[in-house]
N, C-alpha and C positions, 0 to 999 in steps of 0.2 A: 504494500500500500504506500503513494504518494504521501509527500507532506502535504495535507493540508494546506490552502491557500485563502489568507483572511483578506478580503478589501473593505478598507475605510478609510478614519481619519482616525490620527491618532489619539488625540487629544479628547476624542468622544468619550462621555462615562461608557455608553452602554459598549464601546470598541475594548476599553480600557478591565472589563467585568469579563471580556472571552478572553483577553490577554491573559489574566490574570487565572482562571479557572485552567487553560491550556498548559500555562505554567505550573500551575500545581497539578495537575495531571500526567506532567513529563511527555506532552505533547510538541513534539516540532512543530512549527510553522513557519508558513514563507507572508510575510506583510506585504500588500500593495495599497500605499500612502496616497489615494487620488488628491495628496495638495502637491506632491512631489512628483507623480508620474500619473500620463494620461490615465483613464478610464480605457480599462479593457473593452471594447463594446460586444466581441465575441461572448464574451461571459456575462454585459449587461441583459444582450440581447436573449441570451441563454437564461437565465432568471425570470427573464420577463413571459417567457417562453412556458415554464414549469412555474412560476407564481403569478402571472399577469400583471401588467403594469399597475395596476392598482394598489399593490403589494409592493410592491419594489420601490416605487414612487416614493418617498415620504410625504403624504399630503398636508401632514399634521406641522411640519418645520414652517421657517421663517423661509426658508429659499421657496418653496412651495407656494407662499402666501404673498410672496414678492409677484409672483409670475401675472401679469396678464389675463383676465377675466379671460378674455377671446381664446387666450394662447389653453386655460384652463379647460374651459369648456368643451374645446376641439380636442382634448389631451385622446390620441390613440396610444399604439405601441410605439410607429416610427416616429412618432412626436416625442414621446417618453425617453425613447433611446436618445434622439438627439438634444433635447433638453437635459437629460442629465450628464450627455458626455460635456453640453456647455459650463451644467452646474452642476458636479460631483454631490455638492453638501445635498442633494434633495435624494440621493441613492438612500435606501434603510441600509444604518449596519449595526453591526457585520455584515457581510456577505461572506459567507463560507463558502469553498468549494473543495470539496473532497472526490475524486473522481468524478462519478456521474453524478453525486449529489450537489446542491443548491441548498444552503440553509439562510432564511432571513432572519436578523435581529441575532439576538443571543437569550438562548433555552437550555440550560442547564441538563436537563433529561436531553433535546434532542443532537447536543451536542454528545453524550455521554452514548447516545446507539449510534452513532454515527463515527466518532474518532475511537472509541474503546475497542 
């Protein structure tokens, strides 16, 4: 099995809660920093794919609530992809990627059947 691949920011509590659970776990991982390095869109698009944009999206954030009535309204998938490779901060994270898996946010349980 791959290591594990987390995308965020780092600075996020809820980034900083799977760091930290992955550490005590004696989990590797590989971090992708969307303030430091582009937005994979292979793996956005893939996420949006197996949780729908609606999910992946953060609706609930300030970058979210920044965005354009019009631009909101009209939000499909290829709107979503490219809105958020614009704006990183609106992807939910974590984004886990463990082989064929997809994990949104950070879940205790479903990290624990998934990296164990």
């Amino acid at each position: 099995m791959a290591a594990p691949k987390i995308y965020g920011i780092k600075n996020c509590d809820t980034m900083k809660k799977a760091f930290k659970w992955m550490d005590a776990n004696g989990v590797a991982y590989d971090f992708h920093d969307y303030k430091k390095e582009e937005v994979d869109k292979d793996v956005l698009i893939a996420a949006i794919k197996i949780h729908g944009w609606e999910n992946v999206i953060n609706r609930r954030g300030t970058t979210w609530r920044k965005l354009p009535d019009d631009i909101k309204e009209s939000m499909d998938e290829n709107k979503a992809v490219e809105q958020a490779a614009a704006n990183p901060s609106m992807i939910k994270r974590p984004l886990l990627l463990q082989d064929d898996k997809i994990l949104l946010g950070f879940d205790e349980k479903s990290y624990e059947n998934t990296l164990k």
